[in-house]
VMD Tcl script that draws the C-alpha trace (Angstrom):
set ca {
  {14.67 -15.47 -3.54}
  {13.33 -13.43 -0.45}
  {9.90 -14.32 0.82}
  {6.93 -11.66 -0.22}
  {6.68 -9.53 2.21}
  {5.19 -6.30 3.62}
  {7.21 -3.85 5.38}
  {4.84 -2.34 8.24}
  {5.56 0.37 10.69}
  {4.62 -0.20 14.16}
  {1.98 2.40 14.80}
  {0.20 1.28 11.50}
  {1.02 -2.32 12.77}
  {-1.12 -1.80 15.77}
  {-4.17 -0.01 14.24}
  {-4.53 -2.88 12.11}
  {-4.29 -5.59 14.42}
  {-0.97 -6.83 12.65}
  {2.11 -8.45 14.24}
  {5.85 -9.17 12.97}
  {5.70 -12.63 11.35}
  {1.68 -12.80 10.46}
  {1.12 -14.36 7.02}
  {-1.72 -12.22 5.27}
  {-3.33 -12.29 1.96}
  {-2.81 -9.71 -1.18}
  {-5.28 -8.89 -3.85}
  {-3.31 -7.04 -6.74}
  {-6.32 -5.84 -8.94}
  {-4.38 -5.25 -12.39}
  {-5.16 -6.33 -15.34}
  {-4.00 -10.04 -14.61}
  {-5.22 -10.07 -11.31}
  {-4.39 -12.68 -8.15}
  {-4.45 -13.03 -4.58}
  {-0.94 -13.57 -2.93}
  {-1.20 -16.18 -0.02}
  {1.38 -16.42 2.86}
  {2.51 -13.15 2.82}
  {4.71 -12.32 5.71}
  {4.18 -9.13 7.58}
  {7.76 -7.71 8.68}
  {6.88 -5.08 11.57}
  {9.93 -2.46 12.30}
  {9.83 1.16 13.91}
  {11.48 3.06 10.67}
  {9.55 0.61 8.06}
  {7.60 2.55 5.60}
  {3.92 0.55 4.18}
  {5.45 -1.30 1.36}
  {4.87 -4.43 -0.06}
  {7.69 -6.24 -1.99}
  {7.39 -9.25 -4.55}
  {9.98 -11.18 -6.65}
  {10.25 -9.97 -10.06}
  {8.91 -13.58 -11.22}
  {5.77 -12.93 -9.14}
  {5.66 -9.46 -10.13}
  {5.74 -9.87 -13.67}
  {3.24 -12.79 -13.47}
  {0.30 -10.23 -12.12}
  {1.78 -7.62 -14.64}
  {2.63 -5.62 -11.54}
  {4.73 -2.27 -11.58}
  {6.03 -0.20 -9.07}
  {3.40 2.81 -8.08}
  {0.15 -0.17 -8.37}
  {-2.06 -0.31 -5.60}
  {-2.70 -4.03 -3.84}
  {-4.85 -4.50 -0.91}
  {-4.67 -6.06 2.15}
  {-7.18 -8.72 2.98}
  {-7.55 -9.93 6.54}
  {-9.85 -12.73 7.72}
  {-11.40 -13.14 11.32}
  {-9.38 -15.98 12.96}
  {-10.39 -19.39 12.02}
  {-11.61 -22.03 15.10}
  {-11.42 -25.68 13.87}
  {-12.28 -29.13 15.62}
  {-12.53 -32.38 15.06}
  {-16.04 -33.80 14.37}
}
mol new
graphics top color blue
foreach p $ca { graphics top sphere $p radius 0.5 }
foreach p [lrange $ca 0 end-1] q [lrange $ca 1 end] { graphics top cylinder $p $q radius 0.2 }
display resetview
């Protein structure tokens, strides 16, 4: 089973801040919506914006080709120990 992914194009890579390997999150807002965690960016010159899910996953959010998902991105997280 290939990892969810999103296929990003490198100029669209660099507006948003994104780099080959991030993991983002995924909000798919249909009717059984979720948020997909650890979703790897995949950042490649003749990539066209596309994000790609197993069928298991895709069936789960009663996804179809053509729905819109959106990206989330979080400001980096700083942790230490108390």
């Amino acid at each position: 089973m290939a990892w969810r992914h999103i296929h990003t194009p490198t100029p669209m890579a660099k507006e948003l801040g994104l780099c080959d390997k991030q993991l983002v999150k995924v909000k798919l807002g249909t009717v059984r919506a979720l948020i997909f965690e650890n979703v790897l960016i995949r950042v490649r010159d003749d990539f066209s914006w596309e994000l790609h899910i197993d069928t298991d996953e895709a069936n789960a959010a009663m996804v179809k080709t053509g729905d819109i998902a959106e990206l989330i991105l979080e400001p980096t997280k700083i942790t230490a120990n108390i």
